[in-house]
C-alpha positions in Angstrom: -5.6 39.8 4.2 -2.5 38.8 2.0 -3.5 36.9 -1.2 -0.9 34.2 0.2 -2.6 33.6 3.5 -6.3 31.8 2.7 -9.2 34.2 4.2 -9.7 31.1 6.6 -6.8 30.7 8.0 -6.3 34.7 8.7 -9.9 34.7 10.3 -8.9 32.0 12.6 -5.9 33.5 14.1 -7.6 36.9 14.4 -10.5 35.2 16.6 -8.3 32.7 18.1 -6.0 35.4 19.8 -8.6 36.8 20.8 -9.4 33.5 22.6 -5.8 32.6 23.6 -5.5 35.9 25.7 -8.8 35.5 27.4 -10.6 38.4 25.8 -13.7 36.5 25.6 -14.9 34.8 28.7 -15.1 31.1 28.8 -18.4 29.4 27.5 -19.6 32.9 25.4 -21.7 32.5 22.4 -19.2 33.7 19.2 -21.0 35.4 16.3 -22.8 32.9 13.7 -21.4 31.8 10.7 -24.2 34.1 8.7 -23.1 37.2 11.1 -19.1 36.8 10.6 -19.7 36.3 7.1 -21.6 39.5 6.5 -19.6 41.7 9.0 -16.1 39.9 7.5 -17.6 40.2 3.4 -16.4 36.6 3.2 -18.5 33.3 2.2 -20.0 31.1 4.5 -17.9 28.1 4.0 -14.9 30.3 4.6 -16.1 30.9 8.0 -17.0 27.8 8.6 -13.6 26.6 7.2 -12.3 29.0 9.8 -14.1 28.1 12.7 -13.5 24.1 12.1 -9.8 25.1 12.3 -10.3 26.6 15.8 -12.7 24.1 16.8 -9.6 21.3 15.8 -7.0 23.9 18.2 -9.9 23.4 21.2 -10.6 27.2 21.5 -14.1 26.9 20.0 -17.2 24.3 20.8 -19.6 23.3 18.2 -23.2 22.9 20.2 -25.6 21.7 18.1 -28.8 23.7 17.2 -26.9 26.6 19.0 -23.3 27.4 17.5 -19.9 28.0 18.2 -19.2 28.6 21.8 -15.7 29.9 23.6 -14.6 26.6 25.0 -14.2 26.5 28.6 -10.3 26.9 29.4 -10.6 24.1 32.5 -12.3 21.7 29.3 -9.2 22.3 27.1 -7.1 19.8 29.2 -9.0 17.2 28.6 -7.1 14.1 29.2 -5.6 12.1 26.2 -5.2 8.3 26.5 -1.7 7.8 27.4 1.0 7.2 24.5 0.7 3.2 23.8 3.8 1.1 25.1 3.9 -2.1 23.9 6.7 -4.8 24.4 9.1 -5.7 21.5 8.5 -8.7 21.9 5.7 -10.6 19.5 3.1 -12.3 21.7 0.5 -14.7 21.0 -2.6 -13.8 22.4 -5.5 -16.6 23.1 -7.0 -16.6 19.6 -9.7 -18.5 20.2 -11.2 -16.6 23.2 -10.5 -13.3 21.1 -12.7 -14.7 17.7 -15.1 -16.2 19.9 -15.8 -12.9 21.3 -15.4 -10.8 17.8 -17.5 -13.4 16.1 -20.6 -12.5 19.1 -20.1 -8.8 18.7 -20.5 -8.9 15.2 -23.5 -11.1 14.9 -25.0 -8.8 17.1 -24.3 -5.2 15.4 -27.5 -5.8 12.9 -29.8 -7.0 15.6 -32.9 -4.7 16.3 -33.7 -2.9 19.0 -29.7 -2.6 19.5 -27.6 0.1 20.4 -24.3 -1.5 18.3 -21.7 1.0 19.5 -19.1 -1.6 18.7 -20.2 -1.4 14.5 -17.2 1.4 12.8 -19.1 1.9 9.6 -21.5 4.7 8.9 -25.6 4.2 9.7 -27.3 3.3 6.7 -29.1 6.7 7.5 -26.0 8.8 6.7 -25.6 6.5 3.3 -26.9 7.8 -0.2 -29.0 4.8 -0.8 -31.4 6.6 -3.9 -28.6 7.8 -5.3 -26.7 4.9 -5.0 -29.5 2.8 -6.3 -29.9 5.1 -9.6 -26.4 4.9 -9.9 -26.0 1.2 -9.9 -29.4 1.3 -12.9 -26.6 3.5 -14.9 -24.2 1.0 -14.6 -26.5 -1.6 -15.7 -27.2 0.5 -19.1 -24.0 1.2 -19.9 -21.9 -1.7 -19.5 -21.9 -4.7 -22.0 -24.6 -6.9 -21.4 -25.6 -5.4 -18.4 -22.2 -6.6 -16.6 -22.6 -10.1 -16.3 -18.8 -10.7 -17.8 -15.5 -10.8 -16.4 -14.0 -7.0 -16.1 -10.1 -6.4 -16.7 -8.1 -8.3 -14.2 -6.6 -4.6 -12.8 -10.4 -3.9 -12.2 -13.0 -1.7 -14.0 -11.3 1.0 -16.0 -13.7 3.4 -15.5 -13.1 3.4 -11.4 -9.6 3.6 -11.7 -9.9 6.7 -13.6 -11.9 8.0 -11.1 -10.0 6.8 -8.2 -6.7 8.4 -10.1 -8.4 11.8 -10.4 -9.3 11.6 -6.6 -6.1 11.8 -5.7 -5.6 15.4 -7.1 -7.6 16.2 -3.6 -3.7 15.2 -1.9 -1.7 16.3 -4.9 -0.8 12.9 -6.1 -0.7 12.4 -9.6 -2.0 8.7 -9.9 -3.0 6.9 -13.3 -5.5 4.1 -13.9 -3.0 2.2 -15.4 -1.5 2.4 -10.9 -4.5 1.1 -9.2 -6.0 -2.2 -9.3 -9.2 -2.5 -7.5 -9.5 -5.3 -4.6 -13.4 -6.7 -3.1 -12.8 -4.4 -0.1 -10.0 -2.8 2.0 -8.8 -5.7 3.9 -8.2 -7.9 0.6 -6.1 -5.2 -0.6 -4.0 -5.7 2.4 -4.0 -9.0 2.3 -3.1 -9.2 -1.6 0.4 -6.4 -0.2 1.2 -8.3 2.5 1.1 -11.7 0.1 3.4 -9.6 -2.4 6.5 -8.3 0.4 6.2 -10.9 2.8 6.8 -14.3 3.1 5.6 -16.2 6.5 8.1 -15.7 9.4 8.6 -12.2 8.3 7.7 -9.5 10.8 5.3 -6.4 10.3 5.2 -3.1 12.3 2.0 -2.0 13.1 0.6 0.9 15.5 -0.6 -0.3 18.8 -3.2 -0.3 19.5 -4.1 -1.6 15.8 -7.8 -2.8 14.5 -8.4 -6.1 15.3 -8.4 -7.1 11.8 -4.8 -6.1 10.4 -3.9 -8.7 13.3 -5.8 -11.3 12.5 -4.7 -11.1 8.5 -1.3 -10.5 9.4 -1.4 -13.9 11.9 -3.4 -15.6 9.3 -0.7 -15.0 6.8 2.0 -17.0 9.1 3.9 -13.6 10.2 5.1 -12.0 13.1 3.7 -8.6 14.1 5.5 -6.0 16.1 3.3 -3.1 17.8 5.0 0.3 18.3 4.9 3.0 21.0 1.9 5.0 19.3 1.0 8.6 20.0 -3.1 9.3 20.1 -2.4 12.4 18.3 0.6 11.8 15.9 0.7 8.2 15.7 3.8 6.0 15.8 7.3 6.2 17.2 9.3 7.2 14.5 12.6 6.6 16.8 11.5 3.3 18.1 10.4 2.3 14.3 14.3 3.1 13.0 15.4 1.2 16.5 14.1 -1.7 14.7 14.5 -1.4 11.4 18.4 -0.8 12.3 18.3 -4.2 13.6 16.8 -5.9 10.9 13.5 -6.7 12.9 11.2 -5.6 10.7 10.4 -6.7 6.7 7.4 -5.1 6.0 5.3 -1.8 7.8 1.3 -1.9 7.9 0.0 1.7 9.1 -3.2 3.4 9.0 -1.1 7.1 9.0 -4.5 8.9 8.6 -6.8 8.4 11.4 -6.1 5.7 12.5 -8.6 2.6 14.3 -8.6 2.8 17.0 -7.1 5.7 18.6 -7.7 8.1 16.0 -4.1 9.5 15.4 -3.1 11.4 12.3 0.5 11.7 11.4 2.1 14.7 10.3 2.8 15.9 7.4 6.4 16.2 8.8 6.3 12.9 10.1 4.8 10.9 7.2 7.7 12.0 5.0 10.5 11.4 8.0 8.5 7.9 7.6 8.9 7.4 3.8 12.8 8.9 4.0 13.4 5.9 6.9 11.7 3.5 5.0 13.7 4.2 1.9 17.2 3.6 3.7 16.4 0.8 4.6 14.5 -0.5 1.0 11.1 -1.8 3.3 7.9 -1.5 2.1 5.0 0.4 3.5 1.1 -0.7 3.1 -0.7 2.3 3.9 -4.1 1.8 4.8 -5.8 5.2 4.1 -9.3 4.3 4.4 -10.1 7.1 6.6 -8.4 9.8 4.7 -11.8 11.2 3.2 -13.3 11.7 6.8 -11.3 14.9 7.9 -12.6 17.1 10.1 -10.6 19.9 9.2 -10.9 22.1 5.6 -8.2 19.8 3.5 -8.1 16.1 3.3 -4.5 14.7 4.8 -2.2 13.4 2.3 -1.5 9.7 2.8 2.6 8.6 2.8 2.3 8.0 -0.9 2.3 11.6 -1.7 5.9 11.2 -0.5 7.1 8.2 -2.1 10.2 8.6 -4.8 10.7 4.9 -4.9 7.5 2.9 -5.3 7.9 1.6 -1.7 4.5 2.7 -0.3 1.6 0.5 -1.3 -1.6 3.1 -0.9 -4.3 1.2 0.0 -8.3 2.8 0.4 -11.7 1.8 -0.2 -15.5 3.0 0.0 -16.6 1.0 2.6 -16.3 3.2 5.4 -17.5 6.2 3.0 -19.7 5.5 0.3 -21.0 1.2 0.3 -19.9 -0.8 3.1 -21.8 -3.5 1.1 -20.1 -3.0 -2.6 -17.1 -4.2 -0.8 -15.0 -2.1 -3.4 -11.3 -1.1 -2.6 -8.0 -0.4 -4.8 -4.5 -0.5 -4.2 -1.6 1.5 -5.7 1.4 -0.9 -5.3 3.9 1.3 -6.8 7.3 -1.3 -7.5 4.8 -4.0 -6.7 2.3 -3.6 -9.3 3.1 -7.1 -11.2 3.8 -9.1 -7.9 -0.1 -8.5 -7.3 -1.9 -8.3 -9.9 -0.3 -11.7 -10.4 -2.0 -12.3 -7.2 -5.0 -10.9 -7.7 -5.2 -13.1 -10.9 -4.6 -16.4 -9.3 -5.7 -16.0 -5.9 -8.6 -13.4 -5.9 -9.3 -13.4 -9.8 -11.8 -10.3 -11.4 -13.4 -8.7 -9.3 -17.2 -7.5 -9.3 -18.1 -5.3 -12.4 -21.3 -4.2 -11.7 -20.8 -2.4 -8.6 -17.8 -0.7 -9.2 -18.8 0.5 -12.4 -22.0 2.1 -10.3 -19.1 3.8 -8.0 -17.4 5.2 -11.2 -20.7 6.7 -12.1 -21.6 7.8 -8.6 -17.7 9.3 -8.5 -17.5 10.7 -12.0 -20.5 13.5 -11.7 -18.9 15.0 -8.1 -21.7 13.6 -6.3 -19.3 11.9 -3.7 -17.7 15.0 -2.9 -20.9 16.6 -1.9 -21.9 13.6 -0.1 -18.3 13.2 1.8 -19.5 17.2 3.1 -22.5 16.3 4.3 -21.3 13.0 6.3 -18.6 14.9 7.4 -20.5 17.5 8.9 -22.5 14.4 10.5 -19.8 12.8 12.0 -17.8 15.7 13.6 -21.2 17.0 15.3 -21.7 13.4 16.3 -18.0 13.3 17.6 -18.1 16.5 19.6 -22.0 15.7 21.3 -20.7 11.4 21.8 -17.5 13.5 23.7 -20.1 15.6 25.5 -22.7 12.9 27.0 -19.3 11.0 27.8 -17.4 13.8 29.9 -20.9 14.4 32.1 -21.7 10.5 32.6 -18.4 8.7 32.9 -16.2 9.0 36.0 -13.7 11.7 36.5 -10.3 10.6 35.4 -12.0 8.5 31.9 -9.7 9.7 29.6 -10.9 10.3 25.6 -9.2 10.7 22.3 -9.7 13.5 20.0 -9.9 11.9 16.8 -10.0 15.1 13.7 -11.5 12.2 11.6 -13.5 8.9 11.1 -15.7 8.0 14.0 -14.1 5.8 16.1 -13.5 7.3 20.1 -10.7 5.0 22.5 -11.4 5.6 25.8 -9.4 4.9 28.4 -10.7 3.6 32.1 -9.7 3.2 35.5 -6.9 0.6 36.0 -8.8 -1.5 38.2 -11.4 -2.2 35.1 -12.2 -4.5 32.5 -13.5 -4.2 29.4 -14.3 -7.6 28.9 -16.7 -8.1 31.4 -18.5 -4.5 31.2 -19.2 -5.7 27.6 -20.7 -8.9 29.1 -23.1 -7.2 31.2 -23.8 -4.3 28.6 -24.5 -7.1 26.2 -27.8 -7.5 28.3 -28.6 -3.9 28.0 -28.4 -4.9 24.7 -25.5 -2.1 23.9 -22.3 -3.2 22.3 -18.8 -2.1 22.8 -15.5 -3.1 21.3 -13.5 -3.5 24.7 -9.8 -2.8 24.2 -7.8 -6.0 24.4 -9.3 -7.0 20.7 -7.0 -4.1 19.6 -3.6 -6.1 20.5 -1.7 -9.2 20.9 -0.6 -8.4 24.2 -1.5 -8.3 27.5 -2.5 -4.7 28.0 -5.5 -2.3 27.0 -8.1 -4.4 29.3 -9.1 -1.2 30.7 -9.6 0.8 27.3 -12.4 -0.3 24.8 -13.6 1.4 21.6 -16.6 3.5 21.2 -18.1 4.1 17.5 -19.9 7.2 16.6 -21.3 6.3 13.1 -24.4 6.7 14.2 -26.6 10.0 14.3 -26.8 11.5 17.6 -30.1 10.8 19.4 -32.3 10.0 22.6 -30.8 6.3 22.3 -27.5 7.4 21.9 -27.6 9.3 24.4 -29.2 7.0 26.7 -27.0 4.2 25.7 -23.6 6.4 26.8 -25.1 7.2 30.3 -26.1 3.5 30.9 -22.5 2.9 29.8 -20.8 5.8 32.0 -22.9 4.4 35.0 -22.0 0.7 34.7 -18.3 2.2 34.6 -19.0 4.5 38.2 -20.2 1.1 39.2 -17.1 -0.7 38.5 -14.6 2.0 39.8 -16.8 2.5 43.1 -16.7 -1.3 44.0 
């Protein structure tokens, strides 16, 4: 092995040759991650490092309690939802039908005795509650007067600091004095759009595109333009600089790493073409990276911002979807922007919350999220690959499924002749909850695709729930 090449990465070509010419038959048990790394002399994580990188190429299956399997070459084609192709024309969609809906699903999701398959936030099972708890006692020791004043308008400096040194995860090279900390992803967005946008303006945004970036972006009086999106790469570079030639577009809202709902993850490649585009034609980016921390593979994505030379991406992430869905604790680093929000912030959303995100500075600042963000990682790819698994045997032939390498969100996408919107009426009385997929766009199309969240552990339930699901949907197609 060459001291330039990691150990992981030469391990996983070796093997996955080996795979590629069929000299292991189809469905064969490989050797355990103990076995490789005594016969190989290398640690454990590197050969675990090494099989997720095969596991992400589909040569390898992950079968829990059991372990890595050669994946069946017929499985490898599994179908992809097709590539997204909206019109370029901004629609408005019935609003009212759409919240009404929304507004049902969501006062369901904390219901007992319900499976909320429709809820994209971690169980509070996979959540370090104790931990989080003794954390938030720190906080109320060490601030002044146990944090019932007003923190710095940018935010508590303490998380900053700690969001700043994050970012050495994706090479950036972020300051505290660069962030200013929002109640929660979506008011970040909010406080960028509010700071390059005034209402009439129009915003690109991958379609399909999570139900709430549309509804903020209407909200805020502007137009919104859904791209051809990609379920593995993400947006239409070519149709983006189509419209940005033309002068369509005044402000870009992506979620470039895995992205709700389909999953995609742009390039490295890619994100910079993005940033390079952007810059010729001087229009801002809000990148929403709150899924970068969710990876699947052995190194986190970098978001756009790595790539930005002129202050035109505003990075945008939070710990809702990772850490405290409650806290409601996000930053954003505006880059030319900076004063544009935090004048904002200061007269629209004012201070925000000490308490809790000193408690996230403490929780950040002794590595403890790192070795959390493992653990739920671990959780959610396992849950990702078995969710896939229970899908493929119970749903009709031709149900086509994303491959998200991140997050837990699966896009599935139906036959023709089906609708969403009624199979989540009648799941409703199974008491199972689904996001169907015309919530995901402000156009006509998607009514046979809906959303499937896999924050959950893997269990009898689960598994129950996806069959009753798969078997309403043979219903559907047979009739």
């Amino acid at each position: 092995m060459t001291s330039r090449t990691p150990k992981y990465q030469t391990i996983a070509r070796q093997l996955g040759d080996k795979l590629r010419l069929g000299q292991l038959d189809d469905d064969v048990k490989l050797p355990s991650v103990r076995t490789l790394s005594r016969e190989l002399r290398v640690s454990i994580n590197t050969v675990q490092q090494a099989y997720y990188c095969l596991e992400a190429e589909g040569l390898v299956e992950a079968r829990p309690q059991s372990g890595y399997y050669a994946r069946s070459r017929t499985r490898r084609q599994d179908a992809l939802p097709h590539r997204s192709q909206p019109t370029a024309n901004p629609q408005q969609p019935d609003v009212p039908a759409r919240d009404s809906l929304l507004l049902r699903l969501i006062a369901l999701q904390n219901q007992p005795d319900w499976l909320p398959l429709s809820m994209n936030v971690p169980a509070p099972s996979l959540i370090p509650i104790q931990k989080l708890n003794k954390a938030l006692q720190q906080a109320l020791r060490t601030m002044p007067n146990a944090g019932i004043g007003y923190d710095a308008i940018p935010g508590n400096l303490a998380l900053r600091q700690q969001i700043a040194r994050y970012t050495m995860f994706w090479g950036g090279n972020l300051t505290a004095d660069e962030l200013i900390t929002t109640e929660g992803c979506t008011a970040a967005l909010t406080l960028c759009l509010k700071a390059v946008t005034k209402p009439g303006d129009t915003v690109a945004v991958e379609s399909p595109a999570y139900f709430g970036i549309l509804q903020t972006v209407l909200s805020l009086g502007l137009q919104v333009l859904e791209l051809p999106t990609d379920p593995l790469t993400g947006i239409d570079l070519t149709a983006l600089d189509e419209h940005l030639k033309a002068g369509r577009v005044q402000a870009c809202l992506f979620v470039t790493n895995f992205s709700n709902p389909l999953g995609s993850c742009m390039t490295d490649a890619g994100k910079q073409q993005l940033v390079r585009l952007l810059e010729t034609y001087q229009v801002p980016l809000i990148e929403d990276d709150l899924y970068g921390d969710l990876h699947y593979a052995p190194h986190r994505p970098v978001p756009c911002k790595a790539f930005d030379r002129q202050g035109l991406v505003l990075w945008c992430g939070s710990f809702s979807k990772t850490l405290a869905p409650g806290y409601r604790v996000g930053w954003v680093a505006p880059g030319r922007y900076y004063d544009a929000l935090l004048q904002l912030k200061r007269f629209q959303a004012g201070v925000s919350p000490g308490i809790t995100q000193q408690a996230i500075a403490h929780f950040l600042a002794n590595d403890r999220y790192e070795l959390h963000l493992h653990r739920l990682r671990q959780t959610l790819k396992s849950n990702c690959l078995r969710y896939q698994q229970t899908i493929r045997a119970s749903f009709p032939i031709g149900t086509r499924i994303s491959k998200p390498q991140g997050s837990f969100s699966l896009w599935l996408e139906l036959d023709p002749a089906i609708d969403t919107v009624s199979l989540c009426e009648d799941l409703l009385t199974q008491k199972i909850s689904i996001m169907p997929g015309t919530l995901f766009s402000l156009q006509p199309q998607y009514a046979n695709c809906l959303r499937l969240s896999y924050g959950m552990p893997y269990d009898q339930r689960v598994e129950t729930g996806l069959q009753q699901i798969g078997q309403l949907v043979s219903r559907y197609s047979a009739s």
